[in-house]
PyMOL Python script that loads the backbone (N, CA, C, O; Angstrom):
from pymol import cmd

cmd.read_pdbstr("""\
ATOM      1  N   UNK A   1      -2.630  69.998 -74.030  1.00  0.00           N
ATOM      2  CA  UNK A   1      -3.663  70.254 -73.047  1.00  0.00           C
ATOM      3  C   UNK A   1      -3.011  70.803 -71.769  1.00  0.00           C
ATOM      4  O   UNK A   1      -2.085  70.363 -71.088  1.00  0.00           O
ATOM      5  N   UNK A   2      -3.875  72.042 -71.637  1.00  0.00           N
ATOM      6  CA  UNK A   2      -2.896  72.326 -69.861  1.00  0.00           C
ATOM      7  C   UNK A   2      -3.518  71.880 -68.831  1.00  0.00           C
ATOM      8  O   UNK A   2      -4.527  71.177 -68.885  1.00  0.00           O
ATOM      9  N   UNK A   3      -2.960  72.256 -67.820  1.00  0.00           N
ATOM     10  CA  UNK A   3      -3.511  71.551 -66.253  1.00  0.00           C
ATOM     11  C   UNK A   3      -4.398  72.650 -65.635  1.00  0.00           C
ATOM     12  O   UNK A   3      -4.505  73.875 -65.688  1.00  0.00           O
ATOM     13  N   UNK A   4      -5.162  71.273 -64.834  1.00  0.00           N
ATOM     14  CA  UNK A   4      -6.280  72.121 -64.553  1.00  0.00           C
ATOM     15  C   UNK A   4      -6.202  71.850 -63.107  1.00  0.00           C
ATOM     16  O   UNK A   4      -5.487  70.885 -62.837  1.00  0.00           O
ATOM     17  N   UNK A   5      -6.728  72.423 -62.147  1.00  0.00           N
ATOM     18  CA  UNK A   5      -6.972  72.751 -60.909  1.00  0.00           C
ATOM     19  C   UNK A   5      -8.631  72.123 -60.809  1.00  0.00           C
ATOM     20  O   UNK A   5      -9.705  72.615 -61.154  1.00  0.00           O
ATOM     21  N   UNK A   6      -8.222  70.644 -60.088  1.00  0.00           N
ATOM     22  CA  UNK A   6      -9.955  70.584 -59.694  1.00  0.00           C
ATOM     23  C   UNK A   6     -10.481  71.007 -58.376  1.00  0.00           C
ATOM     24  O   UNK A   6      -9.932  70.960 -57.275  1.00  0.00           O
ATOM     25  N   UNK A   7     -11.741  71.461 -58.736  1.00  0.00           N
ATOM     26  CA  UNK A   7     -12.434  72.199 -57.893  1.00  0.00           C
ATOM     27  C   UNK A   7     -13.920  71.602 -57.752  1.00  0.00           C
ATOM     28  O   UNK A   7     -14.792  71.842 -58.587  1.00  0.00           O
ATOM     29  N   UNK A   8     -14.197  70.523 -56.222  1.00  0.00           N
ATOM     30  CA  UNK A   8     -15.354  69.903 -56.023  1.00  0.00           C
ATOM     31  C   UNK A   8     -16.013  70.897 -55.180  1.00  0.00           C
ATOM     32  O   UNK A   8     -15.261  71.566 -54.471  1.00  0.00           O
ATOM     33  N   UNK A   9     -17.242  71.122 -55.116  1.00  0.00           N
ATOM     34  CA  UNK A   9     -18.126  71.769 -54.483  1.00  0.00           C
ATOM     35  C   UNK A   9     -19.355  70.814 -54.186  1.00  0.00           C
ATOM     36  O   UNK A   9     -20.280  70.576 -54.964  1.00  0.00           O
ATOM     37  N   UNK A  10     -19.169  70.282 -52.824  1.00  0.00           N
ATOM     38  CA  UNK A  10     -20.367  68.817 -52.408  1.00  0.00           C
ATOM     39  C   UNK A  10     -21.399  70.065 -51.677  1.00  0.00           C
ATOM     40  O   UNK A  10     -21.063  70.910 -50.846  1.00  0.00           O
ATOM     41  N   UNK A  11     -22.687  69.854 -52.276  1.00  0.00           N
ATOM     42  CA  UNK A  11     -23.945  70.833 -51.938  1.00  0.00           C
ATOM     43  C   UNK A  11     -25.452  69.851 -52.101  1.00  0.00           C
ATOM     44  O   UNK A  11     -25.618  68.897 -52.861  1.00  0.00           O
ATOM     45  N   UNK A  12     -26.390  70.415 -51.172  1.00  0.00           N
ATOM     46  CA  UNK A  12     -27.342  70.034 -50.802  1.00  0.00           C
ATOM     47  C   UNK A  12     -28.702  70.650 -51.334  1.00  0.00           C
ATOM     48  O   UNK A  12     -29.890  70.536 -51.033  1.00  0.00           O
ATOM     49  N   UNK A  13     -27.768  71.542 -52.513  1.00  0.00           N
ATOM     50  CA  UNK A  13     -28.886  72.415 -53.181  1.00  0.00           C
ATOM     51  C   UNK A  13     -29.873  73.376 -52.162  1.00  0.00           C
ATOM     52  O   UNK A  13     -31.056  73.394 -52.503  1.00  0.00           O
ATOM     53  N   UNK A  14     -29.578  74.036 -51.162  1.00  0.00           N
ATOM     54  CA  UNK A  14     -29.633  74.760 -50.031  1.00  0.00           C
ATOM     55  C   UNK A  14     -29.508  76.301 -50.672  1.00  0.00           C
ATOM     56  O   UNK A  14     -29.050  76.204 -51.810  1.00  0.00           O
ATOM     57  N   UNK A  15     -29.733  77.499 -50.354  1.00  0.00           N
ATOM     58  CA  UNK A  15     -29.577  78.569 -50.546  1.00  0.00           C
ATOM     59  C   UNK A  15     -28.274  79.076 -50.283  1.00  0.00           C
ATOM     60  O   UNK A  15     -27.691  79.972 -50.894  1.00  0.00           O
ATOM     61  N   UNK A  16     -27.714  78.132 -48.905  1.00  0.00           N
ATOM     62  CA  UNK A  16     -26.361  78.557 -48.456  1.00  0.00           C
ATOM     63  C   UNK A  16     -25.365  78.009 -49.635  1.00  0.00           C
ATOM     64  O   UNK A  16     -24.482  78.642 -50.214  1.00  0.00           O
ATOM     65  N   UNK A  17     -25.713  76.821 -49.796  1.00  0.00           N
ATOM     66  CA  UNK A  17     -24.739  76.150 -50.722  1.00  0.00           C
ATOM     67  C   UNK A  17     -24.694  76.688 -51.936  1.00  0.00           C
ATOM     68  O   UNK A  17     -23.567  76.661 -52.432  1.00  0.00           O
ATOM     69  N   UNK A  18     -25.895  77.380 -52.875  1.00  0.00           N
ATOM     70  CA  UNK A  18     -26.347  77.923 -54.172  1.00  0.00           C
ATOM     71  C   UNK A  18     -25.038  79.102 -53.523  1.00  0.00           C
ATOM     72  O   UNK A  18     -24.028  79.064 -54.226  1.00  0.00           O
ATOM     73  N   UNK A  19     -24.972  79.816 -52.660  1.00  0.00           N
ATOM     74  CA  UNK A  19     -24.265  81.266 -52.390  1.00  0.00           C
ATOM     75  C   UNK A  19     -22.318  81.037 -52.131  1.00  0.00           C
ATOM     76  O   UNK A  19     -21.517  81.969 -52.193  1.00  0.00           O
ATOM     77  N   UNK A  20     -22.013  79.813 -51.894  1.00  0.00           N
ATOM     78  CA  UNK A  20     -20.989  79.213 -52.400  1.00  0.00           C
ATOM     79  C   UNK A  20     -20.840  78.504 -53.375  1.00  0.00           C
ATOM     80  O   UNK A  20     -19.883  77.889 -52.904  1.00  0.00           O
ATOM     81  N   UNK A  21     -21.000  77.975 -54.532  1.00  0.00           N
ATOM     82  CA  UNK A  21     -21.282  77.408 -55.237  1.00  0.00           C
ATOM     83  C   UNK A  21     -21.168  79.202 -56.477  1.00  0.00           C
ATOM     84  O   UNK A  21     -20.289  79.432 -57.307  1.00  0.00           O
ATOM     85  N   UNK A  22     -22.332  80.076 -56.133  1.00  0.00           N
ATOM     86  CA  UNK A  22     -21.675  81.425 -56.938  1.00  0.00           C
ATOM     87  C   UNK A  22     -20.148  82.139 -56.682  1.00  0.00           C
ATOM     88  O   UNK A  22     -19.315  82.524 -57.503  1.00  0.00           O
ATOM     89  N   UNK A  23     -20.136  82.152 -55.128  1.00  0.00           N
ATOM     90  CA  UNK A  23     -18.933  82.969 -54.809  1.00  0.00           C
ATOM     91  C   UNK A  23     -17.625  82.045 -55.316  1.00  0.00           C
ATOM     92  O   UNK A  23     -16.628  82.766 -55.357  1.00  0.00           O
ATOM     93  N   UNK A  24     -17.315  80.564 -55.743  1.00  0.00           N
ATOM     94  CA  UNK A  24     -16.502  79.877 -56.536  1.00  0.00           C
ATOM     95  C   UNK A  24     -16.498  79.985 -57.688  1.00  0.00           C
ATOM     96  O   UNK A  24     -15.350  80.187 -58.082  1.00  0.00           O
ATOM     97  N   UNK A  25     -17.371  79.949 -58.643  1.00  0.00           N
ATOM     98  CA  UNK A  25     -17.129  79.813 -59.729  1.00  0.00           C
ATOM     99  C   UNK A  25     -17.067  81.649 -59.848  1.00  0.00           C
ATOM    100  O   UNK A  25     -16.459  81.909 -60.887  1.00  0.00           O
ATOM    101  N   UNK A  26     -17.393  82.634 -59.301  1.00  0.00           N
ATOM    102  CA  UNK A  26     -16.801  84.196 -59.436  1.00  0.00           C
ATOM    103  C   UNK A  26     -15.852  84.263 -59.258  1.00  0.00           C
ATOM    104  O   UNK A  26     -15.378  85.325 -59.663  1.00  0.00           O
ATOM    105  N   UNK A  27     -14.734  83.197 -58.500  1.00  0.00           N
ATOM    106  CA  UNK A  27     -13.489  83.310 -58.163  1.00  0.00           C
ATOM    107  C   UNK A  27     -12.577  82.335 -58.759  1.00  0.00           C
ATOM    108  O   UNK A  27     -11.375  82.262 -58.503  1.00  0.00           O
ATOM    109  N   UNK A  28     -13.094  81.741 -59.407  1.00  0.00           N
ATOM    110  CA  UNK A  28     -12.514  80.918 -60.009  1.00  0.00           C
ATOM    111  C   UNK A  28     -11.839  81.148 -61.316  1.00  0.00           C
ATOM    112  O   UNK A  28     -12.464  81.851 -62.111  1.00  0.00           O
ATOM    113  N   UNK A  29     -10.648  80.675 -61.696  1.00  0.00           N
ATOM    114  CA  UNK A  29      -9.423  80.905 -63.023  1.00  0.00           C
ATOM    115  C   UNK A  29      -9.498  80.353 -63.969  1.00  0.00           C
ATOM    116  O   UNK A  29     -10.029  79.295 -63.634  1.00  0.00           O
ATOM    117  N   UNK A  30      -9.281  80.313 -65.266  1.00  0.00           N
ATOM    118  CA  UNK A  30      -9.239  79.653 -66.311  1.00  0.00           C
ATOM    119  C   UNK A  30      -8.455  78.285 -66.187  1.00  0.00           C
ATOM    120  O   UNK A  30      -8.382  77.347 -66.981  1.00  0.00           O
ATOM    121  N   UNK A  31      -7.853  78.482 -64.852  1.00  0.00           N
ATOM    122  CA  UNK A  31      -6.850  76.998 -64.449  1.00  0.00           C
ATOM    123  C   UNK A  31      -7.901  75.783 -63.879  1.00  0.00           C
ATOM    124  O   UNK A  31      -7.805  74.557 -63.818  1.00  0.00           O
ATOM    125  N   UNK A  32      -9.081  76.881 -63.446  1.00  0.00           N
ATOM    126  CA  UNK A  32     -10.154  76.336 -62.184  1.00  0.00           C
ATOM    127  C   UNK A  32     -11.275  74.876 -62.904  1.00  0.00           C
ATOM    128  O   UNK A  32     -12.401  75.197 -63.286  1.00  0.00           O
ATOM    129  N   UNK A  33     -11.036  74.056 -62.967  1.00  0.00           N
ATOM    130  CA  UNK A  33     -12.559  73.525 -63.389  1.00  0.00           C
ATOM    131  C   UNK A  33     -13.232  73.078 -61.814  1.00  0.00           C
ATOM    132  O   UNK A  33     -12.697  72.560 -60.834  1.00  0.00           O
ATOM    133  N   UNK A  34     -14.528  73.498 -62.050  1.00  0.00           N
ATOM    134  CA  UNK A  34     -15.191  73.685 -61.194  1.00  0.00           C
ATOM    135  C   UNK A  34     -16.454  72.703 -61.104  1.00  0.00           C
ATOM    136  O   UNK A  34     -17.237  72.875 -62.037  1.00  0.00           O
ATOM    137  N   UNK A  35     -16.826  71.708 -60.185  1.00  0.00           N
ATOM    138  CA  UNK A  35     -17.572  70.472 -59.979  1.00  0.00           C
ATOM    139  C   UNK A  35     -18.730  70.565 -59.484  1.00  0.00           C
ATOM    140  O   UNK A  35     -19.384  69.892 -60.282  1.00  0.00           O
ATOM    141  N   UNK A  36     -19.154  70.785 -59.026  1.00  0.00           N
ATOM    142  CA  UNK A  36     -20.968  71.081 -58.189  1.00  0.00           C
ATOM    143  C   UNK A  36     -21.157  69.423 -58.129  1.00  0.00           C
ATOM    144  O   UNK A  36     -21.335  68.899 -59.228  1.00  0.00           O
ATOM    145  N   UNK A  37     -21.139  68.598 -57.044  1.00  0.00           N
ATOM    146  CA  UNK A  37     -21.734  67.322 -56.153  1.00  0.00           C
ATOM    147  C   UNK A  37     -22.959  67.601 -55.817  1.00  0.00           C
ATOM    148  O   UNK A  37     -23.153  68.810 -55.690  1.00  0.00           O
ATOM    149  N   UNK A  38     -24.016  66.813 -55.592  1.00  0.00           N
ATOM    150  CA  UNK A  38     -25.344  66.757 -55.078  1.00  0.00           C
ATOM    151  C   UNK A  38     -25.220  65.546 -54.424  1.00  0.00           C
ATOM    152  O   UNK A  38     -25.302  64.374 -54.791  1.00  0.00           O
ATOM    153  N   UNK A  39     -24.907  66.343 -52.898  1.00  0.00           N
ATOM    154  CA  UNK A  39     -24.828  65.251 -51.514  1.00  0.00           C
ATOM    155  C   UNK A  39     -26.044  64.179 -51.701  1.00  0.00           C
ATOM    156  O   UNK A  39     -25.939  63.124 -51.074  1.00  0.00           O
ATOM    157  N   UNK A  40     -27.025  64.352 -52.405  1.00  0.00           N
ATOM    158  CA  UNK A  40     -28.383  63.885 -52.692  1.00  0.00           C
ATOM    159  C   UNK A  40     -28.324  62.247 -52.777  1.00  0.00           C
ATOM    160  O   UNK A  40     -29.053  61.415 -52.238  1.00  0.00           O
ATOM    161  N   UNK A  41     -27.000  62.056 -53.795  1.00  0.00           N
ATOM    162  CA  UNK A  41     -26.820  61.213 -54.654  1.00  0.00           C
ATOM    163  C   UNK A  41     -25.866  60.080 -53.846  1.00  0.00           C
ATOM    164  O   UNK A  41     -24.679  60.394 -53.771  1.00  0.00           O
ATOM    165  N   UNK A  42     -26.203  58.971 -53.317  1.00  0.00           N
ATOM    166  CA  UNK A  42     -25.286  58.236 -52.278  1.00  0.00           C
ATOM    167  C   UNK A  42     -24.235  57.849 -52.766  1.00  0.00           C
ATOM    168  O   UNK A  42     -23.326  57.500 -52.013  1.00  0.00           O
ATOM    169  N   UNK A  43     -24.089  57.809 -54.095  1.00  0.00           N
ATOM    170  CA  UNK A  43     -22.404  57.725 -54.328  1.00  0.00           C
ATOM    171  C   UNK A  43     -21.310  59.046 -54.518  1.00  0.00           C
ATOM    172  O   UNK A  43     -20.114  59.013 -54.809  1.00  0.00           O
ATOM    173  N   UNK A  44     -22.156  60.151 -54.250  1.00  0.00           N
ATOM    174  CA  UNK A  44     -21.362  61.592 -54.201  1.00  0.00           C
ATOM    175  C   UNK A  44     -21.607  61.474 -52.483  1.00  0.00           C
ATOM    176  O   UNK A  44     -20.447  61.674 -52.121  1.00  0.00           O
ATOM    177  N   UNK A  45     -22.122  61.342 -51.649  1.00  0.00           N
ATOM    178  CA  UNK A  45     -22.636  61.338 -49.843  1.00  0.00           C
ATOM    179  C   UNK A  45     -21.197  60.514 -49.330  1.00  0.00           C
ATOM    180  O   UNK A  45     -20.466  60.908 -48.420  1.00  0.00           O
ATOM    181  N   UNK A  46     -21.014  59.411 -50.063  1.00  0.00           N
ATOM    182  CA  UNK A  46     -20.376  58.223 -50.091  1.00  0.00           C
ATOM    183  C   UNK A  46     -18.607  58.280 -49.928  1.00  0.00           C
ATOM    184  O   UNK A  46     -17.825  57.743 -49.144  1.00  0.00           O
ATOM    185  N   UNK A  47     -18.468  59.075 -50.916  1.00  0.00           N
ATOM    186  CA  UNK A  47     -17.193  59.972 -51.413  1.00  0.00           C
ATOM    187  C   UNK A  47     -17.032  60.764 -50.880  1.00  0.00           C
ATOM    188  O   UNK A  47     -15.862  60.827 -50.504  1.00  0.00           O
ATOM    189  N   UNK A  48     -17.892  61.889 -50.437  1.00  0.00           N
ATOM    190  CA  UNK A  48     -17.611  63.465 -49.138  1.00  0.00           C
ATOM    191  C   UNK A  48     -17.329  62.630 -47.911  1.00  0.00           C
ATOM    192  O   UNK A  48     -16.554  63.157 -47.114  1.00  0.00           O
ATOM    193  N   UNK A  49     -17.985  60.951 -47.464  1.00  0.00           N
ATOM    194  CA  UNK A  49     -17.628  61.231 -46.370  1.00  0.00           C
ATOM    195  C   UNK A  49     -16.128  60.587 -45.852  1.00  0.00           C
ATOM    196  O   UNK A  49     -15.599  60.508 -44.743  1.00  0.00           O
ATOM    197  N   UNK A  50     -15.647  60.096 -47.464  1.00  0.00           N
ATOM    198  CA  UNK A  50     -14.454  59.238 -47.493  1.00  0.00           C
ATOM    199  C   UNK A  50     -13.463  61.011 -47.633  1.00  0.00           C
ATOM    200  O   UNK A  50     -12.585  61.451 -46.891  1.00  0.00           O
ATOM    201  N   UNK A  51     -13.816  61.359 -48.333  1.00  0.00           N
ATOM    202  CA  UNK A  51     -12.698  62.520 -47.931  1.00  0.00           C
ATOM    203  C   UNK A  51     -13.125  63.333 -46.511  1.00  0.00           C
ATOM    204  O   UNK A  51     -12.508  64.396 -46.595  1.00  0.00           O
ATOM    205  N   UNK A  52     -13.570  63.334 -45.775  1.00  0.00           N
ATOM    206  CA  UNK A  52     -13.642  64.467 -44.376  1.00  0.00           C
ATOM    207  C   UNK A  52     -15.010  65.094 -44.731  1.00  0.00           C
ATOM    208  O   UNK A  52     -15.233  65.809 -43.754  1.00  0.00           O
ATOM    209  N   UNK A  53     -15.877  65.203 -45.443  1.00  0.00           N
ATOM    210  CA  UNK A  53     -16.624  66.445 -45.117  1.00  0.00           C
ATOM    211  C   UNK A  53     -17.707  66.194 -44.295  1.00  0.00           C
ATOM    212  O   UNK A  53     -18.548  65.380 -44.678  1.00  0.00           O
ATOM    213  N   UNK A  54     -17.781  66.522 -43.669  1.00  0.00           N
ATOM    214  CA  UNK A  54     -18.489  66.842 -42.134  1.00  0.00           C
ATOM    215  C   UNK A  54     -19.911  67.091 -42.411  1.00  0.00           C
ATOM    216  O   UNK A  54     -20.860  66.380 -42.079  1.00  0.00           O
ATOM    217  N   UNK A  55     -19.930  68.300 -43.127  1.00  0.00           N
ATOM    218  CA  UNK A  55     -21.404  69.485 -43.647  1.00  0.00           C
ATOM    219  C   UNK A  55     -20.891  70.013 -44.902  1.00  0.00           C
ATOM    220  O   UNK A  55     -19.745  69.917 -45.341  1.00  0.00           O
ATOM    221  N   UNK A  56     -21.964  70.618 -45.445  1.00  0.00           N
ATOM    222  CA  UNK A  56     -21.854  71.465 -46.543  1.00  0.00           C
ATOM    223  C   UNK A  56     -22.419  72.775 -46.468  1.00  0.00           C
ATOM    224  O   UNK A  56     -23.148  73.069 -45.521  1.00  0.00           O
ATOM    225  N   UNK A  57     -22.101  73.750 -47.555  1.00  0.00           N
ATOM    226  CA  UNK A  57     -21.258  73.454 -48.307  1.00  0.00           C
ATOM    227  C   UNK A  57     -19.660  72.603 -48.038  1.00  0.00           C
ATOM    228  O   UNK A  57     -19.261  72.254 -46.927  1.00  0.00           O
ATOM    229  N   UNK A  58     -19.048  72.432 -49.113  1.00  0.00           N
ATOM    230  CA  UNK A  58     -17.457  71.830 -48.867  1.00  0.00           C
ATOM    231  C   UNK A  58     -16.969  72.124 -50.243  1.00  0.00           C
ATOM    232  O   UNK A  58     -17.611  72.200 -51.291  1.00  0.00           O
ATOM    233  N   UNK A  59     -15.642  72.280 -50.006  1.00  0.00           N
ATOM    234  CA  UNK A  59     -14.713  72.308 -51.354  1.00  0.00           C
ATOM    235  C   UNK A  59     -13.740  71.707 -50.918  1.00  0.00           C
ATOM    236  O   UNK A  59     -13.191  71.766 -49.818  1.00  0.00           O
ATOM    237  N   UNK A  60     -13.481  70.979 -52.017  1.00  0.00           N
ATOM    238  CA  UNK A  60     -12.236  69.938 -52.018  1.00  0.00           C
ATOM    239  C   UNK A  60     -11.562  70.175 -53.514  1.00  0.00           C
ATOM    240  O   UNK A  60     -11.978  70.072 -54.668  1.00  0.00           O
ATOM    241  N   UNK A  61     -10.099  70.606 -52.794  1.00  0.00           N
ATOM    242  CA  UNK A  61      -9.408  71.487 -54.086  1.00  0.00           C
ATOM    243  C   UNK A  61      -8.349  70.288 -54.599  1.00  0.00           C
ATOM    244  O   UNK A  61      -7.708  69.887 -53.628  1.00  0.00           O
ATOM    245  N   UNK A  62      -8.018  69.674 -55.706  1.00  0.00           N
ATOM    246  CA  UNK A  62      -7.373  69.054 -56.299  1.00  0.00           C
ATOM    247  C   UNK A  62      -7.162  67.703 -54.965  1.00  0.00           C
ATOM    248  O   UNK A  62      -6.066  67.398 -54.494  1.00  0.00           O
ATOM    249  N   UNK A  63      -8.473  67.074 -54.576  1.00  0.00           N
ATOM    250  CA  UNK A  63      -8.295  65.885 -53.843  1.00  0.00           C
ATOM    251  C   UNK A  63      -8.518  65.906 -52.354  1.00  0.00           C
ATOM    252  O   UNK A  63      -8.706  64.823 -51.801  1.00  0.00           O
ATOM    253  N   UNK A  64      -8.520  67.269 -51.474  1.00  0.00           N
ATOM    254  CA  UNK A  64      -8.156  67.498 -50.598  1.00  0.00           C
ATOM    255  C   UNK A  64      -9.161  68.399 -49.551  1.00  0.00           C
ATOM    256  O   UNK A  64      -8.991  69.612 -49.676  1.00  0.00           O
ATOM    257  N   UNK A  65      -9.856  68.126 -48.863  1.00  0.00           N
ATOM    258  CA  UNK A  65     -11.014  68.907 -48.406  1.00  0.00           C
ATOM    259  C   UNK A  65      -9.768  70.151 -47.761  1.00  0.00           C
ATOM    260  O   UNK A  65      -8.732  70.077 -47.101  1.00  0.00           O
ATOM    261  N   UNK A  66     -10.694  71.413 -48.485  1.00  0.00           N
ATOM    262  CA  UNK A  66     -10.166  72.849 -47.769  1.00  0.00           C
ATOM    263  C   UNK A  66     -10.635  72.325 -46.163  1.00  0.00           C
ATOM    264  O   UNK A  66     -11.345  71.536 -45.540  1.00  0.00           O
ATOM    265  N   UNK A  67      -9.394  73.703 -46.017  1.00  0.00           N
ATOM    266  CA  UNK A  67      -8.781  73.789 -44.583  1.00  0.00           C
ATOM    267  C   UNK A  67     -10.397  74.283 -43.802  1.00  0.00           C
ATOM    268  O   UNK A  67     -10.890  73.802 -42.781  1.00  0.00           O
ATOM    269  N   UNK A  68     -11.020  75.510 -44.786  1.00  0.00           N
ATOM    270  CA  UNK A  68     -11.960  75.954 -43.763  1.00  0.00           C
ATOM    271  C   UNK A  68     -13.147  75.224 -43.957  1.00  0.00           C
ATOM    272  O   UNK A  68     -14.289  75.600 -43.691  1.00  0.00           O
ATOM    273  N   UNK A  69     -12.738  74.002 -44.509  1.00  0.00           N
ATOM    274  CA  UNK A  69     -14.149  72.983 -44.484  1.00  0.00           C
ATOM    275  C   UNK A  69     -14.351  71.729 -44.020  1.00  0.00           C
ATOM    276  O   UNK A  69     -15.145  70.817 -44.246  1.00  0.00           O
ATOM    277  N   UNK A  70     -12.959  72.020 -42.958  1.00  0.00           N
ATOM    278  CA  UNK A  70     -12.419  70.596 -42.192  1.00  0.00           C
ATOM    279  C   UNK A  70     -13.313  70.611 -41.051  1.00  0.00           C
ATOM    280  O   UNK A  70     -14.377  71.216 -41.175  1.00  0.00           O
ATOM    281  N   UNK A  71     -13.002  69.960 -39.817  1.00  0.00           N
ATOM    282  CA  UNK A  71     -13.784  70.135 -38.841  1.00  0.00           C
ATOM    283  C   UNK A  71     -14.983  70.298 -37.925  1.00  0.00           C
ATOM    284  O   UNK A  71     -15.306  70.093 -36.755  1.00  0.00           O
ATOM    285  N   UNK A  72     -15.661  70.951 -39.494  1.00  0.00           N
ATOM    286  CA  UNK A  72     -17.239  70.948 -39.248  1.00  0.00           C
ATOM    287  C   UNK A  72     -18.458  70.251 -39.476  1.00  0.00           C
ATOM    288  O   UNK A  72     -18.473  69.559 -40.494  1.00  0.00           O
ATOM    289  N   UNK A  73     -19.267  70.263 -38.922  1.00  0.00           N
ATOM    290  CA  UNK A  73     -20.205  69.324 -38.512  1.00  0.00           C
ATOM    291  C   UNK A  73     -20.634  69.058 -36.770  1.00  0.00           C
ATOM    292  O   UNK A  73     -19.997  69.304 -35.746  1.00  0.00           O
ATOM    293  N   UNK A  74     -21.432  68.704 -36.897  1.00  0.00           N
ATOM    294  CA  UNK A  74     -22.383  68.549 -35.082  1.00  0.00           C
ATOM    295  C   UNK A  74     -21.407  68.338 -34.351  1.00  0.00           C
ATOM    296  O   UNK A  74     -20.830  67.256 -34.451  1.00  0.00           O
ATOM    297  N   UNK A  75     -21.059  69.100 -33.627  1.00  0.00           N
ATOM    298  CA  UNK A  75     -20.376  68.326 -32.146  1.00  0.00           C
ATOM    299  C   UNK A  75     -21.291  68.167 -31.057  1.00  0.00           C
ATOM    300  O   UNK A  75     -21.597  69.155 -30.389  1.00  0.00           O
ATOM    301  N   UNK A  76     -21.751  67.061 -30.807  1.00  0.00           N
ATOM    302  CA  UNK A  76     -22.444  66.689 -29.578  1.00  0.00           C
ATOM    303  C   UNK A  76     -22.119  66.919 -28.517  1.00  0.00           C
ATOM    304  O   UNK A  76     -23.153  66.765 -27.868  1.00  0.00           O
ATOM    305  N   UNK A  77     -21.255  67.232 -27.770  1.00  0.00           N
ATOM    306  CA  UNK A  77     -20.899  67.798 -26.645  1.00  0.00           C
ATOM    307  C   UNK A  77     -21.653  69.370 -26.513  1.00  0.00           C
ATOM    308  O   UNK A  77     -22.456  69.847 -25.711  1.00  0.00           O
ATOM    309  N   UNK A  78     -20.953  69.895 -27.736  1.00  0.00           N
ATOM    310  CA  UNK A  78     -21.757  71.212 -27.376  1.00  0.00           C
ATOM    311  C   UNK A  78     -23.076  71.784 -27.608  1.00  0.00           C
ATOM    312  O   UNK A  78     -23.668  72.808 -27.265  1.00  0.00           O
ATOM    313  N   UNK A  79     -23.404  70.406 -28.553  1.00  0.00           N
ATOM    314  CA  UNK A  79     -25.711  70.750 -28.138  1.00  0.00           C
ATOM    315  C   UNK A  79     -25.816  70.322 -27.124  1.00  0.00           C
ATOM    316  O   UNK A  79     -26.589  70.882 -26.346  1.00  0.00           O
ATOM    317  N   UNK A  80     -25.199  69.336 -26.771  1.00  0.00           N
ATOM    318  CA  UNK A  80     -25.566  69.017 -25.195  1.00  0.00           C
ATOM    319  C   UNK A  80     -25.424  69.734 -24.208  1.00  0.00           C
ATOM    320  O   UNK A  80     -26.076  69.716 -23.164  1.00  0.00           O
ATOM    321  N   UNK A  81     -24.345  70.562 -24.577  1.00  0.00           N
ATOM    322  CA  UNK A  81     -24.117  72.111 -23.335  1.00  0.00           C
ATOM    323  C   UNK A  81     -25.433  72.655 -23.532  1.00  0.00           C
ATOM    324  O   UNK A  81     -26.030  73.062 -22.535  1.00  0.00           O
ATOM    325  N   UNK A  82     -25.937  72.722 -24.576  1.00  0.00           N
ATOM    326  CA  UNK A  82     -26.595  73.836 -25.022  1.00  0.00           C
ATOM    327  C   UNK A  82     -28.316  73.425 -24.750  1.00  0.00           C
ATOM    328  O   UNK A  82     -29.255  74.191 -24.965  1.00  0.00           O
ATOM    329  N   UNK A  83     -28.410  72.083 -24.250  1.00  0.00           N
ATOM    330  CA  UNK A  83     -29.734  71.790 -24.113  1.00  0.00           C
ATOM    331  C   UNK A  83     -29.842  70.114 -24.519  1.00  0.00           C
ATOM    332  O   UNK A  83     -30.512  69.340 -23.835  1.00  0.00           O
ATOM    333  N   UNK A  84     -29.248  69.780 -25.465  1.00  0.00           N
ATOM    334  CA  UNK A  84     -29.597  68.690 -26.391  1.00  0.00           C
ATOM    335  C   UNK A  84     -29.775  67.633 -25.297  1.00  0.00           C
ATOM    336  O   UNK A  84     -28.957  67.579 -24.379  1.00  0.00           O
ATOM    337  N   UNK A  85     -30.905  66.716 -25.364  1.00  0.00           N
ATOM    338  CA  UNK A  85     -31.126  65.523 -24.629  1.00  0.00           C
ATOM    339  C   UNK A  85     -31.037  66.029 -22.707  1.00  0.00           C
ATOM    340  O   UNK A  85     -30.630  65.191 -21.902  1.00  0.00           O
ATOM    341  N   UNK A  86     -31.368  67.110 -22.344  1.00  0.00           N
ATOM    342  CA  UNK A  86     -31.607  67.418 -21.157  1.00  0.00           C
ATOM    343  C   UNK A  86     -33.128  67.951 -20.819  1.00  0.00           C
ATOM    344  O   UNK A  86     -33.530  69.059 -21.176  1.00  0.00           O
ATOM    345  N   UNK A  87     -33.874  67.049 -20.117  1.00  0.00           N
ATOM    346  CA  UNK A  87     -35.719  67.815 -20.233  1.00  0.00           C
ATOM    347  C   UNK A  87     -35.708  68.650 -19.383  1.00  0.00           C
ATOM    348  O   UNK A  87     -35.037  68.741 -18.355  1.00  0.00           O
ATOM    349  N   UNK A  88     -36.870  69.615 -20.039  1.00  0.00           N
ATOM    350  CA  UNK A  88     -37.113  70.800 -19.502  1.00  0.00           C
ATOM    351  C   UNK A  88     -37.623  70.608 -18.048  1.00  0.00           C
ATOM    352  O   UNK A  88     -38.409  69.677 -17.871  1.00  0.00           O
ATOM    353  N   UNK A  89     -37.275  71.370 -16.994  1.00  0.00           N
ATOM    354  CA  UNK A  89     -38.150  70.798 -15.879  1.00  0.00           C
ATOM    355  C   UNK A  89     -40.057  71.324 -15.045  1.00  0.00           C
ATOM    356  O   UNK A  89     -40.532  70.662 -14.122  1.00  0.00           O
TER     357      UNK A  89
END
""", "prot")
cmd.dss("prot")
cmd.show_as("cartoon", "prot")
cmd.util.cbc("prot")
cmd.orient("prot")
């Protein structure tokens, strides 16, 4: 048996996520097995948020949330720049 490269994709079943979720498995190798999560499910919610993921889409490549799927998610500081919790006058 050879080795495989796992490939999680945690999604919300979203249009954005359906459009990653294609652009992976189009890019993906015969090395690639490829996972589709449904954040839906509180023991997949449970697990994204024990590895880092912030928002989705996310890919987490052999254990490890990708680099460009680190970081993101709400920062409250900057809705709050932006309006959040300040009334209109």
């Amino acid at each position: 048996m050879s080795a495989k490269r796992n490939i999680e994709i945690y999604s919300a079943g979203c249009p954005v996520c359906q459009e990653a979720i294609s652009t992976i498995q189009d890019n993906a190798c015969p090395s690639c097995e490829v996972t589709i999560l449904d954040m839906n499910d509180p023991n997949v919610a449970d697990r994204a948020k024990r590895l880092g993921v912030e928002s989705v889409p996310a890919i987490v490549i052999d254990g490890q949330l990708a680099e460009c799927c680190s970081g993101c998610g709400p920062d409250i500081e900057v809705l709050k720049a932006a309006g959040l919790g300040v009334p209109l006058s």
